[in-house]
N, C-alpha and C positions, 0 to 999 in steps of 0.2 A: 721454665722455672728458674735456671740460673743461668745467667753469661758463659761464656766459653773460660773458664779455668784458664790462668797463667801461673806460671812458675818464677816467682818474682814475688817481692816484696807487696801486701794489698796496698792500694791505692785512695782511699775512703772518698776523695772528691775532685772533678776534676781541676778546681781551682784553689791550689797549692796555698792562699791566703786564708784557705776556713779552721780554723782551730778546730781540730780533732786531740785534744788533751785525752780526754777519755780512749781512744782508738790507739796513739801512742806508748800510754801507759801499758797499756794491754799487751801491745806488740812486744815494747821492752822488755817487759818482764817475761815472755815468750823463750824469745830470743835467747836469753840468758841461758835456758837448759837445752837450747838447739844452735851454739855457736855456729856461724859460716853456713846453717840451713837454710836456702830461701824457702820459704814455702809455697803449696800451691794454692793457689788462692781461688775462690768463685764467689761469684755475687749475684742476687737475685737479680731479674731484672727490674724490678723496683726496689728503690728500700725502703728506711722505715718511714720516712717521709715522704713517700708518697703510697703508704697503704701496706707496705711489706714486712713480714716480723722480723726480717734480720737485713744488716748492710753487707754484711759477708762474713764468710768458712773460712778459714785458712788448715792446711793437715801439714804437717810437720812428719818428715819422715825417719824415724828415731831406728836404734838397733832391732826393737822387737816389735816396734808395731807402728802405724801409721796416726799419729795424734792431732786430731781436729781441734777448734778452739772457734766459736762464733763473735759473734763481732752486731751489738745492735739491741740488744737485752736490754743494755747501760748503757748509760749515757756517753755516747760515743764523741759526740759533737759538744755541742753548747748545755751547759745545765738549763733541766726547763723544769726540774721536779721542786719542789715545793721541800725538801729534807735533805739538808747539806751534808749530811751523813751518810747518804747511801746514793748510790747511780744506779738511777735508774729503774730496774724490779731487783738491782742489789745481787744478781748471776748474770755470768753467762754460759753457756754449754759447754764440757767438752767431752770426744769419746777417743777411747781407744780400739783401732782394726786392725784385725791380723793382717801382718804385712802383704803386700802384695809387686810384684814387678811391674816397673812403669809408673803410672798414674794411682791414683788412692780411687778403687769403684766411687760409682757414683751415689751407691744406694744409702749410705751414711748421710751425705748431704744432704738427702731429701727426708729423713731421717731430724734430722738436725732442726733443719728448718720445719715439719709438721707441729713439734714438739713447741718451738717458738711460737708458731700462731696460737697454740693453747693459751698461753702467757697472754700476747700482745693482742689476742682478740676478745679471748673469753676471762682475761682476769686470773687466771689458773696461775699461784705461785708456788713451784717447785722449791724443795729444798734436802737439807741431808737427811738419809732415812724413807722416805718418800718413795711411793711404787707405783707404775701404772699398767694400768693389764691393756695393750691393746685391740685384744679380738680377734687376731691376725697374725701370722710370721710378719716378722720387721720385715720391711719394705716389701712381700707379698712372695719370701723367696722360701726356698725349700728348707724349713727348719721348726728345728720346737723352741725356738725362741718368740715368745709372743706376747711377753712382758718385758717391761726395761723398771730400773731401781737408781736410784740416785744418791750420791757420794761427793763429799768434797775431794775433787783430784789431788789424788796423794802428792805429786810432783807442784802441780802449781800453786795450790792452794788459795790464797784470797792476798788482797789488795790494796791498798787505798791510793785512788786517784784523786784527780782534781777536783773531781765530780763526784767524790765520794764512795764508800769501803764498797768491793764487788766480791763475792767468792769465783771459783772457777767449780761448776757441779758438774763430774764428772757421769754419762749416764752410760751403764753397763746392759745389755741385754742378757736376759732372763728365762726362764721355762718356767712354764706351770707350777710344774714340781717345784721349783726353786723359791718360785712365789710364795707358794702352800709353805713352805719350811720357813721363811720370813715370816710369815702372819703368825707363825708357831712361836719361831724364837725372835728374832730380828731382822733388820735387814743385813744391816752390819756383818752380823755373825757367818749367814751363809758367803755374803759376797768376800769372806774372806777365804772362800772355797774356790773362789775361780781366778787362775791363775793369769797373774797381772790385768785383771780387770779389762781384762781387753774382750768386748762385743763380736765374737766368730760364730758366725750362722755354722759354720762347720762341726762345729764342735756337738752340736745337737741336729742331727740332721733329722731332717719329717722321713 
């Protein structure tokens, strides 16, 4: 599914000549709330041109939690869309993990990436507010998280690149329960229940 993870700044192409305006913007404005972080980065082993819904993850390892940001939504490369106003599908991902020693797991990434094929296969555009019930604990692991909800990330928030305005949608994992209480009131309102919106399968365990 993805390349071996380095800790290092991403890479988007091997030939240092291809305009990634869109890829650097992204990084930049990154960077900004994670001075002197490299991040770690992984990349499918295709990307989106050649069939893949994202070029690459990058997770940023912050005080409280481990923060991903994808890379491929938007227009990362060359503008090819038809609306100089937006890159792209106009998002890209990102979540927050309870910290972890060492490396960021891996089960977020795959996470990350399922979410994108919805997009970049099926036309599926996510946006603020927005919920989706998976059918399944996230990534198939021990917990009652088995929905995710979507937010603009309170820290990055949105954009405008070369390639036009992107948000950053921040997606939280969710329980049943939690779900049922959105459809009630909002999504908004509950996800202001969980502290620092950060996605820990722990916190609801099956």
């Amino acid at each position: 599914m993805f390349g071996k993870g380095k800790k290092k700044s991403p890479t988007p192409a091997p030939d240092a000549d291809i305009p990634a305006a869109g890829w650097d913007a992204i990084t930049e404005h990154v960077d900004r709330f994670y001075p002197g972080i490299a991040p770690f980065h992984m990349a499918p082993a295709r990307g989106v041109a050649l069939g893949d819904a994202l070029d690459g993850i990058s997770a940023y390892r912050g005080a409280d939690f481990w923060h991903l940001v994808t890379y491929g939504l938007t227009e990362v490369f060359a503008k090819e869309s038809d609306d100089p106003n937006v890159s792209g599908w106009g998002y890209e991902f990102t979540m927050r993990i309870a910290p972890t020693e060492g490396d960021p797991p891996q089960w977020p990434f795959g996470l990350l990436l399922s979410l994108a094929r919805l997009t970049q296969a099926e036309g599926r555009v996510f946006g603020q507010g927005h919920r989706l019930q998976t059918g399944h604990p996230l990534a198939g692991l021990p917990t009652r998280l088995t929905a995710v909800a979507f937010t603009l990330d309170p820290l990055l928030g949105a954009i405008d690149t070369p390639n036009g305005r992107m948000e950053f949608l921040l997606v939280v994992g969710i329980t049943q329960d939690e779900l049922n209480r959105m459809k009630a009131s909002s999504t908004a309102e509950v996800l202001e229940q969980i502290t620092g919106l950060i996605t820990d399968p722990a916190r609801a365990p099956a």
